[in-house]
Structures are given as structure tokens and as C-alpha cells.
C-alpha positions as CSV (number, residue, x, y, z in Angstrom):
1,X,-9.5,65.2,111.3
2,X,-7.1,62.1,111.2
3,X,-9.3,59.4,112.7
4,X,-12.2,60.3,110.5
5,X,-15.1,57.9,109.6
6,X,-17.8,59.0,107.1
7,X,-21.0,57.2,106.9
8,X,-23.8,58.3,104.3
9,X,-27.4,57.9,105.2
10,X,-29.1,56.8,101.4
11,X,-32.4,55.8,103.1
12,X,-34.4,54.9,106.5
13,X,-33.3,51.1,105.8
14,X,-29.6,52.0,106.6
15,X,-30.6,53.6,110.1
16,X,-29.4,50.1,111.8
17,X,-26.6,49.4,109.4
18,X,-25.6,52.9,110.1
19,X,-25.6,52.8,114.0
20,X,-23.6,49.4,114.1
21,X,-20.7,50.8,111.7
22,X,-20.5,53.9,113.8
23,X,-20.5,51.4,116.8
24,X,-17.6,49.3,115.2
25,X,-16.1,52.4,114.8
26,X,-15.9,53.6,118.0
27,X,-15.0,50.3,119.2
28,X,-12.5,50.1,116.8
29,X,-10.3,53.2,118.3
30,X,-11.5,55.5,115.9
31,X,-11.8,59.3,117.5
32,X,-14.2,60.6,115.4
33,X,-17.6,60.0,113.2
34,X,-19.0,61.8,110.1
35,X,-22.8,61.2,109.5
36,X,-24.1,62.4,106.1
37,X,-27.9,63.0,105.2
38,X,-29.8,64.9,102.1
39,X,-33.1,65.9,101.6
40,X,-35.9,62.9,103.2
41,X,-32.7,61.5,105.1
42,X,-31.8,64.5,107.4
43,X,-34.2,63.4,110.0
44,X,-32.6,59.5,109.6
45,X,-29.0,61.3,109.8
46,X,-30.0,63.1,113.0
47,X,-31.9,60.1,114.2
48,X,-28.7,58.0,114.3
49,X,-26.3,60.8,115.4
50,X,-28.8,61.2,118.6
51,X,-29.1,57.2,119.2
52,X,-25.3,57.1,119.4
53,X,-25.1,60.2,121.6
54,X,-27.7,58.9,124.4
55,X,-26.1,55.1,124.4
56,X,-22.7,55.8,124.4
57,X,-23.5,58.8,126.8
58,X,-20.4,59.7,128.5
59,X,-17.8,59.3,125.5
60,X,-19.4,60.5,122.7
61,X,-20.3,64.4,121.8
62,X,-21.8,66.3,119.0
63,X,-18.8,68.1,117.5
64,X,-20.4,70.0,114.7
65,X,-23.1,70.7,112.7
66,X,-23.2,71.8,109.1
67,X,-26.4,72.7,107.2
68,X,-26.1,73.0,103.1
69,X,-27.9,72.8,99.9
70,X,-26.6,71.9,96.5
71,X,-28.2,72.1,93.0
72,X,-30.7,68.6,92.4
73,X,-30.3,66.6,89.1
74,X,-32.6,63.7,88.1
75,X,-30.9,62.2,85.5
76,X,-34.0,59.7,85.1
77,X,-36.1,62.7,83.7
78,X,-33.1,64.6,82.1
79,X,-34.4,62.9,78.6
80,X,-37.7,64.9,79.3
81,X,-36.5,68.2,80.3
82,X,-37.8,71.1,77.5
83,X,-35.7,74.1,77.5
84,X,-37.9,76.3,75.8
85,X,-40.4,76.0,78.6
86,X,-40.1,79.4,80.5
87,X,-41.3,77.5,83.8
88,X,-38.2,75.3,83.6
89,X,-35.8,77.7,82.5
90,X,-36.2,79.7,86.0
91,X,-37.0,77.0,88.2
92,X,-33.8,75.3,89.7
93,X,-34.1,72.6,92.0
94,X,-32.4,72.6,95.4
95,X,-31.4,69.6,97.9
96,X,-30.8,70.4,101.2
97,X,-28.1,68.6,103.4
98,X,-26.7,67.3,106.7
99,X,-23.3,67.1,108.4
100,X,-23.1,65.9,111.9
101,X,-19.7,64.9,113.3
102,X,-19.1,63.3,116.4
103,X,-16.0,62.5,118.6
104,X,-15.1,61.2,121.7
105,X,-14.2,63.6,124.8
106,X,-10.9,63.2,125.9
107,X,-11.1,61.9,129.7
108,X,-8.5,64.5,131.1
């Protein structure tokens, strides 16, 4: 979309700086909202995308949801990894993720 906002949820602590963007946003003229979550911070992402949702009841809908994964890399314990261990040779570690846009409904 055109009039496309993203905001990423990194942690519960950006909940209310979250809200007030998308807020700004709105207010701002912008027709739509993209809130981003992975892993602990779907539940924040979904939090936030609800909040605006019930306050802003009759302009704002839930457009879509999309539900992924992608591959997890710690790069603080990539000096540790051994490769000859068969356990992590097999084992790959998944993140889960969260796409929730919202847009205004058009008053016609």
C-alpha cells in the first residue's frame, strides 16, 4: 500500500511508544499501519494492534494477518557453536513472527 506505516515491536517497553506513533499516524492522514512482532513480542504486537482497534473504534479495522517463521541466529554464541556436534548439526532454530496491518474504513 501507498500510505504505509511500519512499526516494529523490539520489546514490551515500546508497547506505549508504539501506540502513540500509530496514533500520530493516523492523525497524521496516513491510511494504513503495519505492526511487526517476533518471537516473545507477538503477544505486545497483538496487544497494540487491539488497543488501537477498541479506541479508535469506528475508523480503524484489522486488515490482515500474517503468521511466519524464519531461521534464528545468535550471533553472541556464534563463537561457541561446534560443528562436529551431531545435536547441533540437526537442530535449527526457528523464530516465529507477526504481521498485523490496519487501515481506516472508508466512510462511503
Amino acid at each position: 500500500m501507498v500510505n504505509e506505516t511500519t512499526i516494529i515491536i523490539r520489546n514490551r517497553n515500546d508497547k506505549d511508544k508504539s501506540i502513540k506513533d500509530a496514533i500520530f499516524a493516523f492523525s497524521g492522514g496516513r491510511k494504513s499501519l503495519l505492526i511487526k512482532g517476533e518471537g516473545d513480542e507477538i503477544s505486545t504486537a497483538v496487544e497494540v494492534a487491539e488497543i488501537l482497534k477498541s479506541r479508535m473504534y469506528p475508523r480503524i479495522e484489522i486488515a490482515s494477518v500474517s503468521l511466519g517463521s524464519r531461521p534464528f541466529f545468535d550471533n553472541r554464541k556464534r563463537g561457541y557453536y561446534n560443528k562436529n556436534t551431531k545435536v547441533n548439526r540437526k537442530k535449527i532454530d526457528i523464530i516465529s513472527n507477526i504481521e498485523i496491518t490496519l487501515q481506516t474504513k472508508s466512510m462511503i
